[in-house]
C-alpha positions in Angstrom: 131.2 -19.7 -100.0 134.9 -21.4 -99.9 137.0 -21.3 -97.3 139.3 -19.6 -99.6 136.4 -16.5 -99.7 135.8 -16.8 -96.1 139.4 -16.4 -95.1 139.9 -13.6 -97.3 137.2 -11.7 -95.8 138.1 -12.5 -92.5 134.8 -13.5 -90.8 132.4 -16.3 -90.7 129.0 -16.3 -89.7 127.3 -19.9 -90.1 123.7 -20.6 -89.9 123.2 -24.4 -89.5 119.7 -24.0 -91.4 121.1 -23.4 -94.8 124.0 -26.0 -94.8 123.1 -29.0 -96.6 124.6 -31.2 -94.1 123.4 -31.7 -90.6 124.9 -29.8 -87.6 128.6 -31.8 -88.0 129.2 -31.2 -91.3 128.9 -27.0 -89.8 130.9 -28.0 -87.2 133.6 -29.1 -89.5 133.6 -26.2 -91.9 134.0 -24.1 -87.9 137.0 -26.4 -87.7 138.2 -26.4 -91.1 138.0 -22.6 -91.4 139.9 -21.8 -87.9 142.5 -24.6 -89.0 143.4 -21.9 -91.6 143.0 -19.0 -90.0 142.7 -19.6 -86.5 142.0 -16.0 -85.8 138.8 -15.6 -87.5 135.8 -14.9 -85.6 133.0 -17.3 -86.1 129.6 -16.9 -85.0 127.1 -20.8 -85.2 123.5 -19.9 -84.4 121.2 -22.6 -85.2 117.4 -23.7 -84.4 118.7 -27.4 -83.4 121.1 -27.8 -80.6 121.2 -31.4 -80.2 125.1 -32.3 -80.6 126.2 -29.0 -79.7 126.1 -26.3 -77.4 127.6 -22.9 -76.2 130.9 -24.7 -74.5 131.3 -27.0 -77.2 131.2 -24.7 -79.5 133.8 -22.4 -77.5 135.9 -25.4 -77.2 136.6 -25.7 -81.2 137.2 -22.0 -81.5 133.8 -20.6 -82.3 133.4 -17.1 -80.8 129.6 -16.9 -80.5 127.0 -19.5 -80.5 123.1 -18.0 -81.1 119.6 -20.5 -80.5 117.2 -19.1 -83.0 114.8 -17.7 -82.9 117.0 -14.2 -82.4 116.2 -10.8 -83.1 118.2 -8.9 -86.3 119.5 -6.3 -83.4 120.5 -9.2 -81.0 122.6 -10.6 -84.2 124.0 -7.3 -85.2 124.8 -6.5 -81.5 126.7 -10.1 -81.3 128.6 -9.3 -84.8 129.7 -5.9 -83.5 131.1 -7.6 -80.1 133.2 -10.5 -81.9 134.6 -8.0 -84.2 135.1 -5.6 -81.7 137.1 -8.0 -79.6 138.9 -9.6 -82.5 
């Protein structure tokens, strides 16, 4: 999806298992999309955790960072908080 799309919708939730890149390259799209809209809630969960990690992720703007494996109600109950608080 481009960041165009993303902004337009106004949320971004980025599993790092489907990028193409490694963990970075999801890390800059977090930064590239909040350089544009700085408001918009992003959620990273990822399976590998190696270069990142929950205050890191805070640190560049990202609202909620998830270590799979999660439940689809522990996901939908994370989506509803970030938008709730956004």
């Amino acid at each position: 999806m481009p960041i165009s799309r993303i902004t337009t919708i106004g949320w971004s939730i980025n599993d790092m298992s489907i990028l193409k890149h490694a963990i970075e390259q999801g890390l800059e799209l977090a930064r590239k999309i909040l350089a544009v809209r700085p408001n918009i809630p992003v959620i990273l969960y990822t399976g590998y955790s190696a270069s990142v990690n929950g205050r890191e992720a805070k640190r560049i703007g990202i609202r909620e960072f998830m270590m799979k494996p999660l439940s689809m109600t522990h996901l939908a109950l994370t989506i509803r908080r970030v938008l709730n608080s956004a």
